[in-house]
N, C-alpha and C positions, 0 to 999 in steps of 0.2 A: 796886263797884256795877255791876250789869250792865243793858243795856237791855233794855226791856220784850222785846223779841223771842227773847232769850234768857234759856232756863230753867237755873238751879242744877243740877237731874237731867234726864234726860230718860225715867228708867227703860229697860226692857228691851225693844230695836225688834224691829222684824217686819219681814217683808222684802216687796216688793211687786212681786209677779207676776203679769201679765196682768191692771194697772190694779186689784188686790186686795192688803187687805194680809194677810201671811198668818203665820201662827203657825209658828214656828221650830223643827223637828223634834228635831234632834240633841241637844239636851242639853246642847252644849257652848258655854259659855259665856264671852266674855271681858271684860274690863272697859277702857272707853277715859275715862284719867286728865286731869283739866286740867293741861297742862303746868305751870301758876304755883303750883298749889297742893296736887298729887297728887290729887285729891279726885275719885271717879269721879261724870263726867259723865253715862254711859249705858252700857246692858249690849249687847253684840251676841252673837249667835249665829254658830258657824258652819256653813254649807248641809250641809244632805247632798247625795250627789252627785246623787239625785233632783231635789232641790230649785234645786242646780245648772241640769239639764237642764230643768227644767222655766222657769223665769229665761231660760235660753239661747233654747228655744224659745218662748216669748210674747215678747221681744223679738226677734226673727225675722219672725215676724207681723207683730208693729206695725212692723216698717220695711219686710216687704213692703207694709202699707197705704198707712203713708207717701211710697213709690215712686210710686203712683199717682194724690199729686196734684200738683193742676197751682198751684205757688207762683210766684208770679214771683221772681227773683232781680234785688234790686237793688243787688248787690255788679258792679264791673265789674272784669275778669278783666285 
């Protein structure tokens, strides 16, 4: 029995780029199994290297935004 937060499938993901999720170009497809029971979980793609570069740079961006604010840290070092 699984808990409600977890689904049986999850179908075929998409990947999310610059806070978008986006439709997986390449065609190629692979399948990730439940270890207990062989039974595939969900489909993933994998990037083309556009899709790559494109991933590389929107996360780029958002950690330059992120640079610029002001959090306080209240871990002590």
């Amino acid at each position: 029995m699984l808990i409600p937060e977890v689904k049986p499938h999850y179908g075929r993901l998409k990947f999310l780029i610059g806070g978008e999720w986006v439709d997986p170009q390449s065609g190629r497809v692979e399948s990730d199994p439940n270890p207990a029971t062989g039974e595939t979980i969900a489909e993933f793609s994998q990037a083309t290297p556009a899709e790559a570069i494109q991933a590389v740079e929107a996360a780029h961006q958002a950690f330059q935004t992120w640079l610029q604010r002001d959090i306080p840290c209240n871990y002590a070092l």
